[in-house]
Backbone as ProteinMPNN parsed JSONL, in Angstrom:
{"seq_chain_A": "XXXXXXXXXXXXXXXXXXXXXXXXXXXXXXXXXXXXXXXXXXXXXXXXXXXXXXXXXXXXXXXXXXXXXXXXXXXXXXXXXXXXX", "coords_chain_A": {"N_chain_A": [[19.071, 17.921, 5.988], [16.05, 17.325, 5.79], [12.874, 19.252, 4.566], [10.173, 18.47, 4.71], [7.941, 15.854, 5.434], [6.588, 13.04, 5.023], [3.473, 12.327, 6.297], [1.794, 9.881, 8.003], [0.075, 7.477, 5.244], [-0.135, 7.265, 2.064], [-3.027, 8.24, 0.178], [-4.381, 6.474, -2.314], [-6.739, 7.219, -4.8], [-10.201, 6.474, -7.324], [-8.634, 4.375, -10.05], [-8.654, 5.585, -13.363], [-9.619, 5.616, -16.582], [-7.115, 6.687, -19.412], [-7.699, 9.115, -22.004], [-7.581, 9.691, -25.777], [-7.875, 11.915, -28.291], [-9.412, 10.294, -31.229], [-8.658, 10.781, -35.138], [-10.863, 11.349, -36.078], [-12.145, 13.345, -34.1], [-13.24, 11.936, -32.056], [-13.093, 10.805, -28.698], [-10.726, 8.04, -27.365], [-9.896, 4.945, -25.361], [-6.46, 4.989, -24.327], [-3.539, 2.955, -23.906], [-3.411, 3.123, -21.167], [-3.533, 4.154, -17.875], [-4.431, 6.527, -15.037], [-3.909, 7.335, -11.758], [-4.865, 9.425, -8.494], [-2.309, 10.503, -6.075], [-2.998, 10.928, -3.175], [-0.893, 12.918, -0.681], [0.19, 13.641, 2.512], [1.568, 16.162, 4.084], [4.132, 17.09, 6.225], [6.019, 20.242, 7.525], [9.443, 20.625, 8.422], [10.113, 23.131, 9.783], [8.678, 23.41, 11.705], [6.945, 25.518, 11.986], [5.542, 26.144, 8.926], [2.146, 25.067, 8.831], [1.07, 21.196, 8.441], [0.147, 19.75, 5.227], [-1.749, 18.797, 2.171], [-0.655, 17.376, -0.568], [-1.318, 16.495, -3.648], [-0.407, 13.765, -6.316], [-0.141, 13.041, -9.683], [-0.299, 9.803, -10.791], [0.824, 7.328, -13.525], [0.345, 4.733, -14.981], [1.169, 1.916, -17.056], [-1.095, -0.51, -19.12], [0.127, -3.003, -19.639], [1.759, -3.836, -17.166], [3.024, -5.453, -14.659], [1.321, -6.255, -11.369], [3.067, -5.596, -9.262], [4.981, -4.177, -10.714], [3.643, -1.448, -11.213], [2.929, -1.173, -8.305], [5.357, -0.439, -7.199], [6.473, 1.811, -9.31], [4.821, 3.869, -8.475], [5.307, 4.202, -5.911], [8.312, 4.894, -6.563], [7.111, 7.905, -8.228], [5.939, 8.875, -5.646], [8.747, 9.161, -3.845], [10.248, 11.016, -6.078], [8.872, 13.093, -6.067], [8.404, 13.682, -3.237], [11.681, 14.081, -3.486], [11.807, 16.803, -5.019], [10.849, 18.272, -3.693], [12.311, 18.299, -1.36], [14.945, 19.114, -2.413]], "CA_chain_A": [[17.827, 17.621, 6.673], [14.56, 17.519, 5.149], [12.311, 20.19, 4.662], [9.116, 17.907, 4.788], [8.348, 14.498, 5.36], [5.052, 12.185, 5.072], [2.355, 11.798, 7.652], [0.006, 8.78, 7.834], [-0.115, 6.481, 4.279], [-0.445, 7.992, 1.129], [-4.307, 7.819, -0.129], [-4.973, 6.192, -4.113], [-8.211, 7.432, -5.777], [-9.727, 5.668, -7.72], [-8.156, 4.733, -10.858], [-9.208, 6.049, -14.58], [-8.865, 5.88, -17.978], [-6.635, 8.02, -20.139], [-8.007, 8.364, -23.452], [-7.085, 10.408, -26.508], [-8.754, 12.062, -29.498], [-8.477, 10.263, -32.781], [-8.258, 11.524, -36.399], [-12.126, 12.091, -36.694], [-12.601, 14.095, -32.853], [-13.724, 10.981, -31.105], [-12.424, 9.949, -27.497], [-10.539, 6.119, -27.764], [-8.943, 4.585, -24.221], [-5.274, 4.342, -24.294], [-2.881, 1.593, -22.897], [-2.699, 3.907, -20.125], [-4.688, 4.979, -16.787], [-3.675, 7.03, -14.013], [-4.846, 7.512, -9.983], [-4.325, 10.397, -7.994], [-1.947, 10.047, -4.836], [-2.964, 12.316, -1.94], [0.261, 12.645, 0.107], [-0.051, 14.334, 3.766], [3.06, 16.531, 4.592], [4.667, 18.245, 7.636], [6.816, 20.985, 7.241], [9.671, 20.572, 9.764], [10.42, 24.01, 9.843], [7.798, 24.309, 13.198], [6.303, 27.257, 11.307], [4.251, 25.915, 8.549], [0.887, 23.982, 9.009], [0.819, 20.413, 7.595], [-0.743, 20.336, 3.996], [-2.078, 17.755, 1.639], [-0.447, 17.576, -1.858], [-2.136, 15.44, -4.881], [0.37, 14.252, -7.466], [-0.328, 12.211, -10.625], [0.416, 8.393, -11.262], [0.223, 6.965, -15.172], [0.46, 3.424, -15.256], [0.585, 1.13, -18.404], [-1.551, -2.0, -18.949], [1.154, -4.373, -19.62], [2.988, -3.373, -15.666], [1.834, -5.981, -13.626], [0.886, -5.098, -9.968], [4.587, -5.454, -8.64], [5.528, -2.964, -11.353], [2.634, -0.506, -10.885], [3.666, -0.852, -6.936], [6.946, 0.052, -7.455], [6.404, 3.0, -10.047], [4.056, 4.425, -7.749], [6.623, 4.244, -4.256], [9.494, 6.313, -7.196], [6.869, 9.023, -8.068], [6.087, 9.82, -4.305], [9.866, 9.451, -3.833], [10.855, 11.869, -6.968], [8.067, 14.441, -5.519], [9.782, 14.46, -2.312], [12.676, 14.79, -3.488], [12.072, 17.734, -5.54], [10.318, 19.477, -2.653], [13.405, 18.677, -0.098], [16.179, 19.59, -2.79]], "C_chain_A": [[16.653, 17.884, 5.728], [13.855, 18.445, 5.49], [10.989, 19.359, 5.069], [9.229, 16.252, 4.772], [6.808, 14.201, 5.418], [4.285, 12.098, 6.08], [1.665, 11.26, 6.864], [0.782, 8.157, 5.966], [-0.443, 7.574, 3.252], [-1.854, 7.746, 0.916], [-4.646, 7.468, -1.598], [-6.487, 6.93, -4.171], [-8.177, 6.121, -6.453], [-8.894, 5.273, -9.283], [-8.771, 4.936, -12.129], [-8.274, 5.689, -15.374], [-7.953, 6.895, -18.933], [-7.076, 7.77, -21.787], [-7.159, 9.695, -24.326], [-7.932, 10.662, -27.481], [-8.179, 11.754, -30.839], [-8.662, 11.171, -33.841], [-9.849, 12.712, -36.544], [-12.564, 13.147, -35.184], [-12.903, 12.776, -32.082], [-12.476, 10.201, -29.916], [-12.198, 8.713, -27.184], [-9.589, 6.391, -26.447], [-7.549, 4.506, -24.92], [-4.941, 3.149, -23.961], [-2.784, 2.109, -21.384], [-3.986, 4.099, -18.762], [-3.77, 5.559, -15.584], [-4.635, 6.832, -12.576], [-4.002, 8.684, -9.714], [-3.725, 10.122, -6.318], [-2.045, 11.22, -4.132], [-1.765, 11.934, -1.009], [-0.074, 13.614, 1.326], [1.494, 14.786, 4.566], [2.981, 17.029, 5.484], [6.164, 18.446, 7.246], [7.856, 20.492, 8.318], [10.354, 21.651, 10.337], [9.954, 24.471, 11.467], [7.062, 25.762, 12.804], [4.863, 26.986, 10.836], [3.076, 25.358, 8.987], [1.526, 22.739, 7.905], [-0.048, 20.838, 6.547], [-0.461, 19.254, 3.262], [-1.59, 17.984, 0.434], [-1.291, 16.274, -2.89], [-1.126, 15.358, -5.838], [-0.407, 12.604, -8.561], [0.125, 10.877, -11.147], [0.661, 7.485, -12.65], [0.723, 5.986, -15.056], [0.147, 2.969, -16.524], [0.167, -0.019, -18.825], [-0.424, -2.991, -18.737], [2.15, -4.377, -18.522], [1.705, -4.61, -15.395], [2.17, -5.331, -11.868], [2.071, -5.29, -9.262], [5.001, -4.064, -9.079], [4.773, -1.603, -11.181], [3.033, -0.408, -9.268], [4.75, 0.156, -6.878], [6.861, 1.556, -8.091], [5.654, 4.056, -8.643], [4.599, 4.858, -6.832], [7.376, 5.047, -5.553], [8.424, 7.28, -7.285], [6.792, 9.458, -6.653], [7.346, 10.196, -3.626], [10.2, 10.777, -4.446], [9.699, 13.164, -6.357], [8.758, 14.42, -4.513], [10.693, 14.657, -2.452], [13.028, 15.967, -4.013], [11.355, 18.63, -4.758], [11.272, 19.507, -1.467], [14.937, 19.236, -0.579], [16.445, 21.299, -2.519]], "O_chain_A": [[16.635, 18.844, 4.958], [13.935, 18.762, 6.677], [10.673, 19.786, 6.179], [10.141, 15.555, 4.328], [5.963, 15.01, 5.801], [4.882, 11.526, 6.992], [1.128, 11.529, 5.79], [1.923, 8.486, 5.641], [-0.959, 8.643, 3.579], [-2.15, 6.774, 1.61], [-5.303, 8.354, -2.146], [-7.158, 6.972, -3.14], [-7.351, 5.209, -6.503], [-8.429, 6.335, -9.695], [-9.805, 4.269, -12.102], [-7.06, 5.493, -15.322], [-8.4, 8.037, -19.037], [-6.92, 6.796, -22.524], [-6.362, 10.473, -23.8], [-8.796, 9.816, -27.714], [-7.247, 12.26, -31.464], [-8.832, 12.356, -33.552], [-10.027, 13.894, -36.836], [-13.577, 13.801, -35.432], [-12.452, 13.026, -30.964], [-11.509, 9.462, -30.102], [-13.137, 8.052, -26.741], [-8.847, 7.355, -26.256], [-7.483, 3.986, -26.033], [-5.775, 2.276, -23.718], [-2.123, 1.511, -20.535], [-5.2, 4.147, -18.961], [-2.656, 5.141, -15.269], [-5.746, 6.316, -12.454], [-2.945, 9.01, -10.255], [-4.458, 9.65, -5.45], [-1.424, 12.266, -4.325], [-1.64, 10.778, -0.605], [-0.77, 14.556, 0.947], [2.24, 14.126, 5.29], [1.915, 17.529, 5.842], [7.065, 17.684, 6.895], [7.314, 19.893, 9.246], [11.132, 21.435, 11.266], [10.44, 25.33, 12.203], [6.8, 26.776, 13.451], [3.761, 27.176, 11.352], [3.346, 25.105, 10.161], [2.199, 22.988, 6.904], [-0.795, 21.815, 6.599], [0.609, 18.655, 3.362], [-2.073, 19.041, 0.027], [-1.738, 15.224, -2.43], [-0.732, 16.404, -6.354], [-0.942, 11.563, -8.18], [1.002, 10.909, -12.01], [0.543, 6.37, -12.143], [1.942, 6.141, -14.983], [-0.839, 3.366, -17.145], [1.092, -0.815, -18.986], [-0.213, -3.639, -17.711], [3.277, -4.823, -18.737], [0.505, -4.761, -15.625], [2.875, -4.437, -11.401], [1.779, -4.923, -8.124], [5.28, -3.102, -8.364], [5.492, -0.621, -10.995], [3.544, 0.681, -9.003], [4.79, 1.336, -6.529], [7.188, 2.487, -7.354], [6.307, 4.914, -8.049], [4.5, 6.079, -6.709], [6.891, 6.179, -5.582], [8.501, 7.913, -6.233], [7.525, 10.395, -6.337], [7.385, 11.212, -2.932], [10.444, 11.709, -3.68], [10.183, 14.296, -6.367], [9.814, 15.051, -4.564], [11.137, 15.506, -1.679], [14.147, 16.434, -3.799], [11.239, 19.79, -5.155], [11.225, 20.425, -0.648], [15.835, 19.634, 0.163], [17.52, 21.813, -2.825]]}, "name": "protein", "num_of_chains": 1, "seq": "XXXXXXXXXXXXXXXXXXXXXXXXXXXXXXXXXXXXXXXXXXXXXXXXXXXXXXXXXXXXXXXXXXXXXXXXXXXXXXXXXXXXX"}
């Protein structure tokens, strides 16, 4: 049985750049950007309170929006599953 499960829709932010510092100190975009997914859990213990987690998404330009879909549905997957194992 599951320890927790989803309430309501996950929520995107919006999304950003990821950049990096090159050789000389200066901040250059990647191929990359992320969003933050707010997820809305309930315990089903009957104990805890519901509680909002935030986890991290990193997408890479060349995904088109099927693939960015998709990636997005496995991380909130692979977070629940490492909070119901």
């Amino acid at each position: 049985m599951a320890k927790y499960e989803i309430t309501g829709t996950p929520v995107l932010s919006n999304e950003w750049d990821i950049f990096t510092v090159d050789e000389n100190g200066k901040q250059v975009p990647t191929d990359t950007y992320g969003v933050n997914i707010s997820i809305g859990l309930h315990p089903t213990d009957g104990i805890a309170p519901d509680f909002t987690k935030t986890i991290v998404s990193v997408s890479h330009n060349s995904q088109n929006g099927y693939e960015v879909d998709t990636q997005r549905q496995q991380d909130i997957l692979d977070y629940m599953n490492s909070i119901n194992a």
